[in-house]
C-alpha positions in Angstrom: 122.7 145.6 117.5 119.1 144.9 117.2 116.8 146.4 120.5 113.4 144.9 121.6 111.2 146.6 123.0 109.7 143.3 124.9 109.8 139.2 124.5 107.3 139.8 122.3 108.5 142.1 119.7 111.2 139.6 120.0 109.7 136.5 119.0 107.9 137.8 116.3 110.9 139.6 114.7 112.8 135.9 114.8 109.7 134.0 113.6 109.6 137.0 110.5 113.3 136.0 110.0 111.9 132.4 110.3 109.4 132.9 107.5 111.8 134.3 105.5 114.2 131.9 105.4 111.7 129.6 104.7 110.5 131.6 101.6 114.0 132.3 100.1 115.0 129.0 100.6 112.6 126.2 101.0 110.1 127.0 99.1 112.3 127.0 96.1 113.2 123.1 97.1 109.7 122.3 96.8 108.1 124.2 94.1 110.6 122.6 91.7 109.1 121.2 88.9 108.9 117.6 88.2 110.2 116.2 85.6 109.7 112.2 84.9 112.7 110.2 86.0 113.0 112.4 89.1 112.7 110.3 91.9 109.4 110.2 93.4 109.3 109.0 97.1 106.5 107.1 98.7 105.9 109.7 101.0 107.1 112.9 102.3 106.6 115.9 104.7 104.3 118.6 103.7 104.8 121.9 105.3 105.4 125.4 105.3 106.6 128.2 107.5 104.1 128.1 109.6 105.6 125.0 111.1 109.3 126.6 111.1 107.7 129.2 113.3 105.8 127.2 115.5 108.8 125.3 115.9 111.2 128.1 117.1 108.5 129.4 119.0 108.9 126.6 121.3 112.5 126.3 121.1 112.2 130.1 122.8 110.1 128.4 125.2 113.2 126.4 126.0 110.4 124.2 128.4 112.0 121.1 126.2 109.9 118.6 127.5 105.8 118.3 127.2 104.4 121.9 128.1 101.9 124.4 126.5 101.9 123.1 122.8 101.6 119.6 123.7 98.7 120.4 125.8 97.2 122.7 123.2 97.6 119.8 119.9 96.2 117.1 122.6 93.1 119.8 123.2 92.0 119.9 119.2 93.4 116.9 118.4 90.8 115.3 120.6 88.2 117.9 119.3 89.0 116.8 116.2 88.8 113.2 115.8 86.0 113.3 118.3 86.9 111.8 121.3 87.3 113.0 124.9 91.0 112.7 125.7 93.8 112.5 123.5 97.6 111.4 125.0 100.5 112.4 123.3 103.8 110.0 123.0 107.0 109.9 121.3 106.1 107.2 118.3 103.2 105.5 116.8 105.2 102.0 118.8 105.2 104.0 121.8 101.5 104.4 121.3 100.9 100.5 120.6 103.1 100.0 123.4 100.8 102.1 126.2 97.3 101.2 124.5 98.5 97.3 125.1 99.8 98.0 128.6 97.0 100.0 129.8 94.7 96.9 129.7 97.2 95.0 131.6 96.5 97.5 134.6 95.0 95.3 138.0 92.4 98.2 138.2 90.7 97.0 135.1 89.4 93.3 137.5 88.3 90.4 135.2 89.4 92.2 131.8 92.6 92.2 132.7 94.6 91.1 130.3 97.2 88.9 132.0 100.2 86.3 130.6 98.6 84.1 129.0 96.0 85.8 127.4 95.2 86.1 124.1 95.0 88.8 121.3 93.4 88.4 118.0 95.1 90.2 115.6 96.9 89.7 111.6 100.6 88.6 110.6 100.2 91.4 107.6 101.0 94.3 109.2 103.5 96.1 110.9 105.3 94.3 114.1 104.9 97.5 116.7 101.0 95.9 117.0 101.8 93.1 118.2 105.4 93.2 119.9 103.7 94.5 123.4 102.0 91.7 123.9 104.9 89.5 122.8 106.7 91.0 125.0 104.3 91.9 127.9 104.0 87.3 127.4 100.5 88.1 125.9 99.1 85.4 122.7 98.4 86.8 120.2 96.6 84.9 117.5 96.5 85.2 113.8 94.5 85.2 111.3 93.9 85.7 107.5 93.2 89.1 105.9 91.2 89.7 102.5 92.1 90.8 99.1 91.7 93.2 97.8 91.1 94.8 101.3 94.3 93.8 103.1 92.2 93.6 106.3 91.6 91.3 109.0 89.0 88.2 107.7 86.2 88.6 110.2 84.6 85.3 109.1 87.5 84.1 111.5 86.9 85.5 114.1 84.7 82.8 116.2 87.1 80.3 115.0 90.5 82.4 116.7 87.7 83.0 120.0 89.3 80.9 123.0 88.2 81.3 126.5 91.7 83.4 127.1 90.9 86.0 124.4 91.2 89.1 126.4 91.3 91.9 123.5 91.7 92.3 119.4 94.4 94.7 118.3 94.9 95.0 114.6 95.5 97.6 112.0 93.6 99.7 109.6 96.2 98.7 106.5 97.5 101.7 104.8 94.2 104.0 105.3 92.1 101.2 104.5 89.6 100.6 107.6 88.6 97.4 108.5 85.5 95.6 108.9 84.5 97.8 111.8 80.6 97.0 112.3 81.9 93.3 112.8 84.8 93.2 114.6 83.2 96.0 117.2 79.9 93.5 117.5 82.2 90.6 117.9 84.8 92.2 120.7 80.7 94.1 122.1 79.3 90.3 121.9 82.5 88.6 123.8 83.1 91.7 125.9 87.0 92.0 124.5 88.8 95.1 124.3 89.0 97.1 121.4 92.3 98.6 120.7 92.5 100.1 116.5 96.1 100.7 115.3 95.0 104.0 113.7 98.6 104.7 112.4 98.1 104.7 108.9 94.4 105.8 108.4 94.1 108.9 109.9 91.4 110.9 108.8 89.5 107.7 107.3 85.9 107.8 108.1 83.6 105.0 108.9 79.5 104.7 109.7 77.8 102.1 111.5 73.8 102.1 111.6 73.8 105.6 109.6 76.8 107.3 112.7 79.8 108.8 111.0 83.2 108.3 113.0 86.5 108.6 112.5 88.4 105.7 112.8 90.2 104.9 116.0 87.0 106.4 117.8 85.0 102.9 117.7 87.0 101.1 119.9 88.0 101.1 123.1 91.7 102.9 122.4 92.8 104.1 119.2 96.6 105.4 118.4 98.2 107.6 115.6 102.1 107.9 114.6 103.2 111.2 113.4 106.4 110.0 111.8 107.0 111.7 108.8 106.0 109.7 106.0 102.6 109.8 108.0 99.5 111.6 107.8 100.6 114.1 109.6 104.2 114.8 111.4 105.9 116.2 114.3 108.7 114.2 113.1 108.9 111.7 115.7 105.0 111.3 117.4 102.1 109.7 118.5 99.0 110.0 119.9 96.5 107.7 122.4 93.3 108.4 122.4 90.0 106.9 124.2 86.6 107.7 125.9 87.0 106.2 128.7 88.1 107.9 131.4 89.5 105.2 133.4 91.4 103.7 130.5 92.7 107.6 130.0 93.8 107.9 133.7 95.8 104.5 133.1 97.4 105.5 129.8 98.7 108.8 131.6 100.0 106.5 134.3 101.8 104.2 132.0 103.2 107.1 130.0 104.4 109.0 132.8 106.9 106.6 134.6 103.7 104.4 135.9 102.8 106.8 138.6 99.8 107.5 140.4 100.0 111.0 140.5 98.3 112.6 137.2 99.6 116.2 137.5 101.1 117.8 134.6 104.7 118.5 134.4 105.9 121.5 136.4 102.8 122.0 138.2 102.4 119.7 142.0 99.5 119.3 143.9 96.6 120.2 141.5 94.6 117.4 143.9 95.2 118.7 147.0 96.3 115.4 148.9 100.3 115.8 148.0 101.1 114.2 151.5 98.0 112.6 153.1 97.4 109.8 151.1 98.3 106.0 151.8 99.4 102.9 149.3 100.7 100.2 149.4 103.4 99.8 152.1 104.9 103.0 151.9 104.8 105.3 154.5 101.5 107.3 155.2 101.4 110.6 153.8 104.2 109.4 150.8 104.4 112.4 148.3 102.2 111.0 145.4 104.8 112.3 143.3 106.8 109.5 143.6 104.2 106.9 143.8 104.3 104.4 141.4 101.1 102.0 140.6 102.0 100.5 137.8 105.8 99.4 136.0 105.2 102.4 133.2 107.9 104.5 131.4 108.6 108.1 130.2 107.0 108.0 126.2 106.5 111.6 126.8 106.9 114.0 123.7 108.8 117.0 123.6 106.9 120.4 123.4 109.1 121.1 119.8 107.6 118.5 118.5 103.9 118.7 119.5 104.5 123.4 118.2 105.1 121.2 114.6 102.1 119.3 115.1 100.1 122.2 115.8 100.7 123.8 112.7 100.0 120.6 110.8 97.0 119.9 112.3 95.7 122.7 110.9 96.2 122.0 107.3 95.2 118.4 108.1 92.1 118.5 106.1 93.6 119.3 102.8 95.8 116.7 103.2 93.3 114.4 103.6 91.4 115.4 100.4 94.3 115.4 98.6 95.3 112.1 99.4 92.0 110.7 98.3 92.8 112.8 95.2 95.6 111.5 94.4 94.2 107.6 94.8 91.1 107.9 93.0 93.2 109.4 89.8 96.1 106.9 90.0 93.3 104.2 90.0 91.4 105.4 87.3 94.7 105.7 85.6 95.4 101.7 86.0 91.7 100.2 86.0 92.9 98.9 81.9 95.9 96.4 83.7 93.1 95.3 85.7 94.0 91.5 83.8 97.4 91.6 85.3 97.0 93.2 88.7 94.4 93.5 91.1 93.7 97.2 92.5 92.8 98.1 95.9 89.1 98.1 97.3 87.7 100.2 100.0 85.7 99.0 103.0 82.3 98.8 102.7 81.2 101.8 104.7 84.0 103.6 105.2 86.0 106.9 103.2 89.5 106.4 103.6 91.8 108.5 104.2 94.5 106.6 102.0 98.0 106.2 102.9 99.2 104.4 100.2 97.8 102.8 96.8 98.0 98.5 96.9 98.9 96.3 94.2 98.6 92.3 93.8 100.5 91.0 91.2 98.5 88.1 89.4 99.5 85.0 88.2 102.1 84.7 85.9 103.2 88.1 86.7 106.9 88.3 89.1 106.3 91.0 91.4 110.3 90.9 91.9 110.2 92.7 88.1 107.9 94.5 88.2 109.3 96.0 91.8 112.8 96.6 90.0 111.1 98.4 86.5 109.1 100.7 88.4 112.2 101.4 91.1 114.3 101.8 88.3 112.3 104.4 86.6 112.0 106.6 89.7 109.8 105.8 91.5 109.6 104.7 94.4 107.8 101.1 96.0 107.4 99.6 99.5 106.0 95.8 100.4 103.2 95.8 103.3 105.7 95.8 105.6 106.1 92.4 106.6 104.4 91.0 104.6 104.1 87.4 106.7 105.5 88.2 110.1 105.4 85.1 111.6 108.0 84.7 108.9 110.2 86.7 110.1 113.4 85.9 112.1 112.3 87.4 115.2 109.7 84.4 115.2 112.7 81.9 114.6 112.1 80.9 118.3 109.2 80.8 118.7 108.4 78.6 115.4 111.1 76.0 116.6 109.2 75.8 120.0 106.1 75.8 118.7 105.1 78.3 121.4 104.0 82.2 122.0 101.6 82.6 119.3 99.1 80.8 117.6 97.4 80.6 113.8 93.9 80.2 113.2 93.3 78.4 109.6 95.7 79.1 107.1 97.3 82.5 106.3 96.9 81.5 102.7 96.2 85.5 101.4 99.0 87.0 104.0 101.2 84.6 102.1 100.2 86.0 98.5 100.7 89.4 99.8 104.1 88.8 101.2 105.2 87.6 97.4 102.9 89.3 95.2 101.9 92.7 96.6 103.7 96.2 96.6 102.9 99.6 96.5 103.4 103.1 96.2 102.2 106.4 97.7 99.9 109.1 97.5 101.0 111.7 99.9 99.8 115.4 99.2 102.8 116.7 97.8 102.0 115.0 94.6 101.2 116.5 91.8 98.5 115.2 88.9 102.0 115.2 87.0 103.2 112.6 89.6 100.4 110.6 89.8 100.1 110.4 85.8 104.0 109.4 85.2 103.2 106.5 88.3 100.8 105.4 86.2 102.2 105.4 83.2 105.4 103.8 84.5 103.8 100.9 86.7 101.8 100.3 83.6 105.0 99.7 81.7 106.1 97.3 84.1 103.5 95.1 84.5 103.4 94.8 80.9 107.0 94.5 79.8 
């Protein structure tokens, strides 16, 4: 039987066991070589031992819950992307979720966004942007995106401007920023919040009057997911993110069971004034533990998750060059179909980060086919998730009533993507050899 000498020795014996495993037996999973036909997924988790070890590391921790690791990916993830504090959660939702209810908080006076308000945000996205304020009983208010952008139109923006717009809350679609110089002077000009779904552009960069940011950092909260398929993963993740620090000390709040108290888990009294303080009715000297100033939950990550997130933050770069890699070939590979399909276009000032590659069908060309050819060769398509949202049958109500959100102009180019546009991926576990047989293959199908 094996003797330690100390924890120590310990852990690092199991983590060599760790690496390993890993070596002997998942490493030959993904160094096998492609061969076209094999089926080629959107996206997929990149990783190595490193994370296996980081992960059992904190399962020897046993802590569970958010503790040292969490702590240390919040510290350089916020180094990172530039910003001063960084909140982890359990999900890119959960993120939407506290960046929305933070600005519901009574601390935040006339910019308080209350029932009633409005949102100004885009039906082509995904639905976790919008469902807080749907369900919170905020507006919100839609309006067209741009093609071949698949970003909010900002020439809409006065138009969808009502004297209850509290905030705008929309996407950067699929790595993809958007019109950031104008939305930011529009929300600056109107003083509205700024809240950028960052969940599928990590990474992207974005300059305004010659300043380099990443994006998420321009507004007033950004969030990240960490769900596999993302950037990034802890497997299930997210991040909030702001500068403000009064925004930061609500988003803890909300996070945390909406208390008032901001210590960290395990550790009491960091303040000072446990048992001296006095709110609301409650009896003076209340343990601030247990005082709750806002109706919050527990979006908490777990410290397993955040030891993965460590590891992968630290290859993060290459992913991000890789991905970029990987779209600039596949469209140089498909700029001759450019008669049949129309190929994605960056924003104006920004370097994307790319989290997938967009395609519009033109006319005379059934998506539907073209969807099925390419699917049935291997490889493998989504839609921009919903496409139309408003389309969708959780809006059945809500279109019968005529009530709960509202449409600025006509969503004329959100109703072409939802029928005519697709796409693919181009995560950094492809190889040139993936990205060529794409090619080749969605080439095939839109010609067929």
């Amino acid at each position: 039987m094996t003797k330690w000498k100390n924890e120590a020795e310990a852990r690092e014996q199991i983590k060599s066991l760790v690496a390993e495993y890993y070596n002997d037996f998942k490493k030959p999973e993904q160094d096998k070589p492609f061969h076209p036909g094999d089926r080629l997924s959107y996206a997929s988790r990149v990783y190595d031992e490193k994370e296996m070890c980081s992960l059992v590391d904190a399962a020897l921790d046993f802590w569970l819950t958010t503790g040292r690791f969490s702590d240390e990916f919040e510290k350089k993830f916020a180094e990172w992307i530039g910003v001063k504090f960084a909140n982890l959660v359990n999900s890119g939702s959960s993120a939407n979720l506290i960046a929305f209810m933070t600005l519901t908080a009574p601390e935040l006076g006339d910019r308080q966004i209350k029932k009633g308000d409005e949102i100004i945000t885009v039906a082509a996205g995904f639905p976790t942007t919008i469902t807080p304020a749907l369900q919170y009983g905020a507006i919100p208010v839609f309006v067209d995106v741009t093609v071949p952008q698949y970003n909010i139109d900002v020439t809409q923006l006065e138009a969808a401007l009502s004297p209850k717009t509290k905030a705008v809350m929309i996407a950067h679609t699929l790595g993809n920023p958007f019109d950031l110089k104008h939305v930011k002077e529009f929300c600056d000009k109107h003083n509205l919040w700024l809240v950028e779904d960052n969940c599928d552009a990590l990474g992207t960069k974005y300059t305004i009057d010659g300043e380099t940011r990443f994006s998420g950092t321009w507004g007033d909260i950004g969030t990240s997911s960490f769900y596999p398929p993302h950037h990034m993963t802890m497997g299930e993740g997210g991040c909030v993110y702001t500068n403000n620090p009064s925004l930061n000390r609500l988003i803890k709040s909300f996070r945390d069971w909406g208390r008032d108290c901001v210590c960290p888990s395990g550790r009491d009294n960091l303040c000072g004034h446990r048992f001296d303080g006095q709110f609301g009715e409650l009896p003076q000297g209340y343990d601030h533990k247990y005082v709750y100033s806002h109706f919050g939950y527990n979006l908490k990550v777990t410290d397993m998750q955040a030891a993965v997130g460590c590891a992968q933050l630290e290859k993060f770069p290459s992913f991000v060059e890789r991905r970029r890699h990987n779209f600039d070939r596949l469209r140089a590979a498909l700029e001759g179909i450019q008669d049949k399909v129309i190929l994605p276009v960056p924003c104006e000032g920004s370097r994307p980060s790319w989290f997938g590659f967009l395609i519009t069908v033109k006319e005379g060309i059934d998506r539907k086919k073209v969807v099925e050819y390419i699917e049935n060769h291997g490889v493998q398509t989504r839609n921009l998730f919903a496409g139309n949202l408003i389309k969708h049958p959780c809006f059945d109500e809500m279109r019968a009533t005529g009530e709960g959100f509202r449409v600025v102009g006509g969503l004329d180019n959100t109703d072409r993507i939802m029928n005519d546009t697709f796409w693919v991926g181009v995560y950094p576990g492809m190889t040139d050899e993936m990205i060529d047989y794409m090619a080749k293959t969605i080439t095939e199908a839109v010609n067929q």
